[in-house]
N, C-alpha and C positions, 0 to 999 in steps of 0.2 A: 666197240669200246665197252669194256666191263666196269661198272659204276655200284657205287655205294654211298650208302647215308651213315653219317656220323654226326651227333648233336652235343654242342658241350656247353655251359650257362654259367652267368654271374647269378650269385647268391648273394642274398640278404645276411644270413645268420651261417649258413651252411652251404653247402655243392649236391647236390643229386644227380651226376650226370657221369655217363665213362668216359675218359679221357687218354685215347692211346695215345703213346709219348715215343718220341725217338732219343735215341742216345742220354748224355745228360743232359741234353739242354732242353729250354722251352718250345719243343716244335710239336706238332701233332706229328702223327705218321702212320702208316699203313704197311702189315707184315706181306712180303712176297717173296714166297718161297721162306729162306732162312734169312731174309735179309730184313731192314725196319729201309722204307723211302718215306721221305718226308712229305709233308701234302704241302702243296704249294700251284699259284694262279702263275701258268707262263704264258698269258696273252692279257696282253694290256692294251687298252683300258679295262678295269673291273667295271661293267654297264649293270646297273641298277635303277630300281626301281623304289619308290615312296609310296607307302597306302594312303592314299586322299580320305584319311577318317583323320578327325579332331576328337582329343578327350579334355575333360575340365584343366583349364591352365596352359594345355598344349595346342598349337594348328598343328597341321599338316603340312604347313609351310613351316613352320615353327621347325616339324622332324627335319626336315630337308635341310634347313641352315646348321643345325645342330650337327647331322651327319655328316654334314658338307663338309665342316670344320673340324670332324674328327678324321676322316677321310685324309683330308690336308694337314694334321696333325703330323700321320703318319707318313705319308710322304714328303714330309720335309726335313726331315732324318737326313745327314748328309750322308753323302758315300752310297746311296741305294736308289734302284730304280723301277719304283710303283708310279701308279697313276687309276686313278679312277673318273666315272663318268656317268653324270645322274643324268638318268632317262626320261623321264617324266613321272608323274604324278597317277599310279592304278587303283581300282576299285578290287584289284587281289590283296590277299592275306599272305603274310609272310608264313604260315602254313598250310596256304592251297599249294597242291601237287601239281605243279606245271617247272617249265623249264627258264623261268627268269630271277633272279636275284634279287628279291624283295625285302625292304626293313620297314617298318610301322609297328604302332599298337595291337596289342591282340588282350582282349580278357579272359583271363586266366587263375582265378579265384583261387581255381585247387591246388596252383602251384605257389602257394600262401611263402616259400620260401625265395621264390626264385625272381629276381626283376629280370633278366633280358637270357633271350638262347640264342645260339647260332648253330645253324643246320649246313651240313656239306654235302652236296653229291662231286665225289672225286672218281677217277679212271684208278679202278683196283690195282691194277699193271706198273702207270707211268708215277702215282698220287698225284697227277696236276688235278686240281679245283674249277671246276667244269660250272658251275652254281652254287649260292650261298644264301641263306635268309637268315635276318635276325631280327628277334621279336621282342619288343620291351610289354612288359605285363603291364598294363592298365588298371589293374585292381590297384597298384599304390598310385600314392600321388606323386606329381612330376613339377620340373620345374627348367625354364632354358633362360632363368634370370642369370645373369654376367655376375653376381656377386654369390649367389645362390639363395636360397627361399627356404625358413625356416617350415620343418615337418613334409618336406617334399625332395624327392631324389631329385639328380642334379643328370637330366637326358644327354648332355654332352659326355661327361663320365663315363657314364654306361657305356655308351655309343662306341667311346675308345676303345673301352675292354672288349667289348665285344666286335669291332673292325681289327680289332686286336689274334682273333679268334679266326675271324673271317679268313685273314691273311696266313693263317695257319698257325699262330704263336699259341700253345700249351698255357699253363698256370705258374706263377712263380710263389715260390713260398719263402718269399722276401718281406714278411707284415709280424707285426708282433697285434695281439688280440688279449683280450677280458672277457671271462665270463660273466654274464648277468642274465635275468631272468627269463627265458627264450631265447637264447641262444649267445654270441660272442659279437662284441663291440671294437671295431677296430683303431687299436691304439695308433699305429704307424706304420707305413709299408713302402718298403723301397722299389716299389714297382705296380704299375698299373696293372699290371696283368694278375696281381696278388688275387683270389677266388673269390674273396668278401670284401664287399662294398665299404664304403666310411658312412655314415648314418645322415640321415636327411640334411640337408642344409649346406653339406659341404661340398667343396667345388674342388678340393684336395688330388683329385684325380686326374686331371685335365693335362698332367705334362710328363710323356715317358721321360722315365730313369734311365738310371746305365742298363737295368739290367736288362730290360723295355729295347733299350737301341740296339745292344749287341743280339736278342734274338732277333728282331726283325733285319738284322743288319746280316745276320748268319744267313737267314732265306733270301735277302733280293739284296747283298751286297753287290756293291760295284769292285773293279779289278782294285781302286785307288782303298777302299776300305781292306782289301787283303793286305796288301803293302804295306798297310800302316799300324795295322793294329794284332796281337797276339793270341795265342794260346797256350792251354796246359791241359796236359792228358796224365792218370796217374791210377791209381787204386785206391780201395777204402777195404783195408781185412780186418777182422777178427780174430785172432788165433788162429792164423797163418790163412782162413777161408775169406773171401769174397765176404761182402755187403752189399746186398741189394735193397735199391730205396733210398739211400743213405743223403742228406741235403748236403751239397759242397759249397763254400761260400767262397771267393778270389776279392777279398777287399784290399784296394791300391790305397795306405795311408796319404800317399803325396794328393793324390785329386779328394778321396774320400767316398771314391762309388765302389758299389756292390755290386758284382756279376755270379748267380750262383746257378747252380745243374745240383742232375743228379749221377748215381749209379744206378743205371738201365739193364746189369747182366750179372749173375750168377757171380762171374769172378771179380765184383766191385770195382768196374772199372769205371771212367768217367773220363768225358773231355768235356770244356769250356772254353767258347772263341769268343773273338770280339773283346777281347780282352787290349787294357793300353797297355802299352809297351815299361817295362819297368817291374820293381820288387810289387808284389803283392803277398798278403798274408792269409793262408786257408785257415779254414774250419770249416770242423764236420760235425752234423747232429744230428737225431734222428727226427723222425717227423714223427712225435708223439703227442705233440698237442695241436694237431691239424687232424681232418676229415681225410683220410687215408684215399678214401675214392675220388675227394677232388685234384689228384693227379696222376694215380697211377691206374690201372685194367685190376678189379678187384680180384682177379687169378693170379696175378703175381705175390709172389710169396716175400713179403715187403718187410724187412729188421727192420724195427724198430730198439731192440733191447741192446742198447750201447750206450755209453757216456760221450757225450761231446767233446771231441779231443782237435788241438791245431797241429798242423803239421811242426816238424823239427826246427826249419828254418823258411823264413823269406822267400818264396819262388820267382827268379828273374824270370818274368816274360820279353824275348826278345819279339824284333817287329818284326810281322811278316813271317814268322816262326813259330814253333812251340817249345816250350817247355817241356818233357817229358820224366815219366818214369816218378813221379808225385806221391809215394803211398803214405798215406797215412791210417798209423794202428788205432783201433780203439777197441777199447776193453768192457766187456759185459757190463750192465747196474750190477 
């Protein structure tokens, strides 16, 4: 079996990390041959590991309930089938080189921007997810208070995003942000998996979105989540060419959730599952006020230079179906 390491992080202010992407949607992935395969765990339980180190505010029992609950978060998704399974309590570091799945503390000072990573060794070939570790920084303060705790990040949060990551789920750039002095303050975000944190204190993060359910639901759906739920595939041109990079938004006014991808190719093309059954209304915009590297491989050759334009009409997603043939034009600034 041929393995590789890939690392991708929750930021504070910003993303430092590369992050290969499959198609439009939120998935991590691996190029084989001409093809993109997603990464993803086909043997369950996910068996894990806890660091036995305590830091100020936190046990070590503390991480474990915390995880435990993010863990079960994400498995209680209907329609999907994960399962994980904590192992006990190690004297390893979610960055010692060995072969188990570790999350704990780690101090990390230099990485003054970054609160938690998550490391993958995958099979090059298959991308199943063979080992995982994710490390929350120690340099900031922490906190596993039920209401959250002013001037301290909220460990349960983190945890999600980053079993979020574990699970293979990508970045969604579903948040709207503020600049201020050191970097960008997060106003609102329609998905846990958005790249920047909400600021100390708050506990905001704690429960996926739609957009949250349909990717984890995309990689470990059950048959009963196919049948029920839809899709749309379509293009994003410019002057008759492709857009690449391009954010697709699928908002269903009747429920009021966001499901959004991207365009992953040359010829702007894009699909989105997981999608409910029913009209939904696109938009498209570009990613110009986000951090370009926290979602795409900084090689790809990523438009930005378009207006954000909706599609012409209403897209019926049927169940169980797709939508197709979707384009929507948009025109230079």
């Amino acid at each position: 079996m041929k393995r590789a390491l890939v690392t991708t992080c929750m930021a504070l202010v910003c993303l430092l990390a590369w992050t290969p992407t499959l198609d439009a949607y939120l998935k991590l992935g691996t190029r084989v041959g001409t093809q993109l395969v997603a990464l993803r765990w086909n043997a369950f339980p996910i068996r894990y590991f806890v660091t036995n180190r305590d830091v100020p505010g936190v046990t070590a029992q503390q991480v474990r309930d915390a995880v435990g609950r993010a863990f079960g978060t994400w498995e209680a998704v209907p329609n999907t089938s994960m399962s994980s399974q904590f192992v006990g309590f190690t004297s390893a570091t979610p960055l010692d080189n060995n072969s188990i799945s570790v999350l704990g503390f780690v101090s990390a000072p230099n990485l003054d921007r970054i609160l938690g990573s998550t490391s993958f060794t995958y099979d090059v070939v298959t991308g199943e997810i063979v080992q995982a570790d994710i490390f929350f920084n120690s340099t900031f303060a922490w906190s596993v208070s039920a209401g959250g705790e002013p001037g301290a990040y909220d460990l349960e949060s983190i945890a999600l995003h980053e079993i979020g990551h574990l699970h293979g789920l990508g970045h969604s750039a579903l948040g709207e942000t503020e600049l201020r002095a050191g970097g960008r303050r997060v106003l609102a975000a329609e998905a846990i998996m958005f790249p920047i944190a909400f600021s100390p204190g708050s506990v905001n993060a704690r429960t996926p979105r739609a957009d949250d359910i349909a990717g984890i639901s995309d990689l470990y759906g059950t048959d009963t989540f196919r049948r029920t739920t839809g899709s749309m595939s379509g293009r994003v041109t410019k002057n008759g060419a492709g857009v690449m990079g391009a954010h697709v938004i699928a908002f269903n006014p009747a429920s009021g959730h966001m499901v959004a991808g991207f365009t992953m190719s040359q010829d702007g093309s894009f699909v989105i599952a997981g999608l409910e059954p029913g009209r939904h209304l696109v938009r498209v915009e570009p990613l110009d006020d986000a951090e370009i590297d926290s979602f795409f491989d900084v090689t790809l050759n990523i438009d930005v230079n378009f207006r954000p334009a909706f599609y012409e009409r209403l897209v019926v997603v049927p169940r169980g179906s797709t939508a197709t043939n979707v384009e929507v034009r948009v025109v230079p600034k």
